[in-house]
C-alpha positions in Angstrom: -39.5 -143.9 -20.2 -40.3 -145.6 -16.8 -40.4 -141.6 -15.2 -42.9 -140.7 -18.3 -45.2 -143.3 -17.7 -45.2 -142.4 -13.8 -45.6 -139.0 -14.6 -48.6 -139.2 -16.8 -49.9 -141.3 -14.3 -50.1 -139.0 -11.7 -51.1 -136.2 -14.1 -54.0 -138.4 -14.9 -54.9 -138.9 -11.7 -55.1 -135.8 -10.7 -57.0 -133.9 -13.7 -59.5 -136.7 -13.3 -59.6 -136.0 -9.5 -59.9 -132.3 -10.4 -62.6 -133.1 -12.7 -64.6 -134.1 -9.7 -64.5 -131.2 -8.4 -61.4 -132.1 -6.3 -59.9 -128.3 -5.3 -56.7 -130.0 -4.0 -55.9 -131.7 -7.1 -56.5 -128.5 -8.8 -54.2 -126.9 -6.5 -51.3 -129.5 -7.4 -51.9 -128.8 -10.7 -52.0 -124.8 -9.8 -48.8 -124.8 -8.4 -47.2 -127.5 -10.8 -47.6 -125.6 -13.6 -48.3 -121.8 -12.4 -44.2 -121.0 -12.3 -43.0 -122.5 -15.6 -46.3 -121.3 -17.8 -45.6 -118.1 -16.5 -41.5 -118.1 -17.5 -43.1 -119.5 -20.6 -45.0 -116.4 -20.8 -42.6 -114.2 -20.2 -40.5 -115.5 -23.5 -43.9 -113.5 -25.5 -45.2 -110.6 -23.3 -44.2 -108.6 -20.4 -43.9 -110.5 -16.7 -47.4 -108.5 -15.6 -49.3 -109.8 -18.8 -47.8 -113.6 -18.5 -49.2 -114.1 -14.9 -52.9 -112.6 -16.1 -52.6 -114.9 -19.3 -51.8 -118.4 -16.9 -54.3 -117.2 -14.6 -56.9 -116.7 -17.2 -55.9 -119.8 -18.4 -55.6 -121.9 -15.2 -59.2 -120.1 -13.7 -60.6 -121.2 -17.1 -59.3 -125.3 -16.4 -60.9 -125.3 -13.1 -64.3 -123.4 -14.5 -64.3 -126.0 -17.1 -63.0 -129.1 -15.7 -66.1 -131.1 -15.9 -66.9 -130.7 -19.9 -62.9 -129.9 -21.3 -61.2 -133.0 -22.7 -57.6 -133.3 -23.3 -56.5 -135.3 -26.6 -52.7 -134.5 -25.5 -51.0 -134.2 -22.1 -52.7 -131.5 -19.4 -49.3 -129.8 -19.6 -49.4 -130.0 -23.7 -52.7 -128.4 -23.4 -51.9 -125.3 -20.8 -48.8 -124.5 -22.7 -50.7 -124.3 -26.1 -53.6 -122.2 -24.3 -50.6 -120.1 -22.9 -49.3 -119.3 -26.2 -52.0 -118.6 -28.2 -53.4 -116.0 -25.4 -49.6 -114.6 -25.5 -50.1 -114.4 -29.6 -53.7 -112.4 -29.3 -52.5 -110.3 -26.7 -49.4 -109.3 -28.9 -52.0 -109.0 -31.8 -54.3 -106.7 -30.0 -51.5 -104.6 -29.3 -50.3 -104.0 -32.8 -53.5 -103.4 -33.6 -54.2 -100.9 -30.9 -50.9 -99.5 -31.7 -52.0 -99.1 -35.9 -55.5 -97.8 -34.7 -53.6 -94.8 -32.4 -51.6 -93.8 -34.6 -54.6 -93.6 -37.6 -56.3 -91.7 -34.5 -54.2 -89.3 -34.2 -53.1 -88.6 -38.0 -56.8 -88.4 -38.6 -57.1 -86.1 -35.6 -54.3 -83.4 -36.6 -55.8 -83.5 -40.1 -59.2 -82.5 -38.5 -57.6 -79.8 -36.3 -56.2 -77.7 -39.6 -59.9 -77.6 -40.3 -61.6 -76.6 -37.3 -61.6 -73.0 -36.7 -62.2 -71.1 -33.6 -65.9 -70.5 -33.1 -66.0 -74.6 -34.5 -63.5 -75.0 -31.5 -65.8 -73.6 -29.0 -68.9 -74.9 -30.5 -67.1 -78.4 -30.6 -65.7 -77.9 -26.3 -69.4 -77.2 -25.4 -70.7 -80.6 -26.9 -67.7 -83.0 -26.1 -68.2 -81.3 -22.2 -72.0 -82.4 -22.6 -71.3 -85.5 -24.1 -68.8 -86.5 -21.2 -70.8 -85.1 -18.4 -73.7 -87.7 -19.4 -71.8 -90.6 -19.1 -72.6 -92.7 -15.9 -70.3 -91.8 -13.2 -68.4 -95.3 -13.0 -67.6 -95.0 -16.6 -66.9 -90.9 -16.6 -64.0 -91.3 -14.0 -62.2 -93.9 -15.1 -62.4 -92.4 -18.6 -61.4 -89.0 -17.5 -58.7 -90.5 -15.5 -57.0 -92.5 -18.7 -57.4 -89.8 -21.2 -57.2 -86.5 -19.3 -55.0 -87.4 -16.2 -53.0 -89.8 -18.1 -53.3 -92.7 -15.6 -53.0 -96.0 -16.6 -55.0 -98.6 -16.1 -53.7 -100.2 -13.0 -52.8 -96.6 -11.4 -56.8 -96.0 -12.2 -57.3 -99.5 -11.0 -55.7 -98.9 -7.6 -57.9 -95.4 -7.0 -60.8 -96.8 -7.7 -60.2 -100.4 -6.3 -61.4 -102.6 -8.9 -59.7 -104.7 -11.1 -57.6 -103.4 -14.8 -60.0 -105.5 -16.6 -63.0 -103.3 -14.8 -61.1 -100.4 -15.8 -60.5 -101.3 -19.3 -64.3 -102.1 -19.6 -65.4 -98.9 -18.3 -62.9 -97.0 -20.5 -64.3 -99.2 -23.5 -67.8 -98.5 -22.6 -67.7 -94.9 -22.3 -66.2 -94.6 -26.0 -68.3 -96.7 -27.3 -71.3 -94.2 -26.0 -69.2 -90.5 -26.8 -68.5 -92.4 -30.9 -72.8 -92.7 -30.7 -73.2 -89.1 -29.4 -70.3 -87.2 -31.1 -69.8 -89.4 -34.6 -67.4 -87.9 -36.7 -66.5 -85.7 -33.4 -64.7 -88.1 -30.8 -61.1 -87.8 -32.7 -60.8 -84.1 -31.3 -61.3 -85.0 -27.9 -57.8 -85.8 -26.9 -56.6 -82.1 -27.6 -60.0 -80.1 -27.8 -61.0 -81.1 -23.9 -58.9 -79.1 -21.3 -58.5 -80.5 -18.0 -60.2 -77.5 -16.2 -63.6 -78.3 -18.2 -64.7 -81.0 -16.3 -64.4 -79.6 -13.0 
């Protein structure tokens, strides 16, 4: 009990400290808890995914140190953040994983329907509609869906971060479902390589 007390203590002192804007305390608490949140992690999601979740979570303490409270323990706290990031991030992916596979089903059914002259009718305006996307979004969207890079490979070319990446990606989708509706399905099979050169 003695080692408790001494240990809450010092974890008092130094999320107060760290409230004050103290970077060293944060620091202690950085490398206190960075290792084990981390293996935590890893119990959940993949190694790459558990360091971006505890450093989310850790950037977010220091970001909000001066308004968070903490009813229970700081470690309590990060571990619960941890795990409910983990959960989400497993979540999205399921539902990525569901929404892909209604993608393509829907895709192949729209394919049996499309005949040629629709076919080249359909290349000319998903070429258009990619062509006017803003150049940071049409390469990194050309590079995930036509190169079949992945996020950090894309990440690396272009020098940015995955989350960048990701955005861009997510950006330009959002403007080709505005300008080809019903269309965007067939893009995956209907837009050779060679068209964009």
């Amino acid at each position: 009990m003695e080692g408790e007390k001494l240990q809450t203590t010092k974890e008092r002192f130094l999320l107060s400290a760290m409230q004050h804007g103290d970077i060293k305390a944060y620091g202690v608490l950085f490398r206190r808890y960075y290792p084990m949140l981390c293996a935590y992690a890893t119990k959940f999601v993949e190694l790459k995914d558990a360091e971006e979740i505890v450093q989310d979570v850790m950037l977010w303490l220091w970001e909000n140190r001066e308004t968070q409270t903490f009813e229970t323990s700081i470690s309590q706290y990060l571990f619960k953040a941890v795990y409910h990031r983990a959960i989400n991030l497993i979540v999205r992916h399921q539902s990525q994983l569901r929404a892909d596979t209604l993608f393509y089903e829907n895709m192949q059914e729209m394919l049996q329907d499309t005949d040629f002259y629709q076919f080249e009718e359909l290349q000319k305006r998903i070429k258009e509609a990619v062509d006017a996307l803003p150049p940071a979004y049409r390469e990194a969207f050309v590079m995930h869906r036509f190169d079949n890079k992945s996020y950090k490979e894309i990440a690396e070319v272009l020098q940015v971060s995955p989350k960048t990446v990701d955005y861009r990606i997510q950006q330009a989708l959002k403007q080709l479902r505005i300008t080809l509706k019903d269309y965007l399905p067939l893009i995956l099979l209907l837009l050779p390589k060679n068209i964009l050169s």
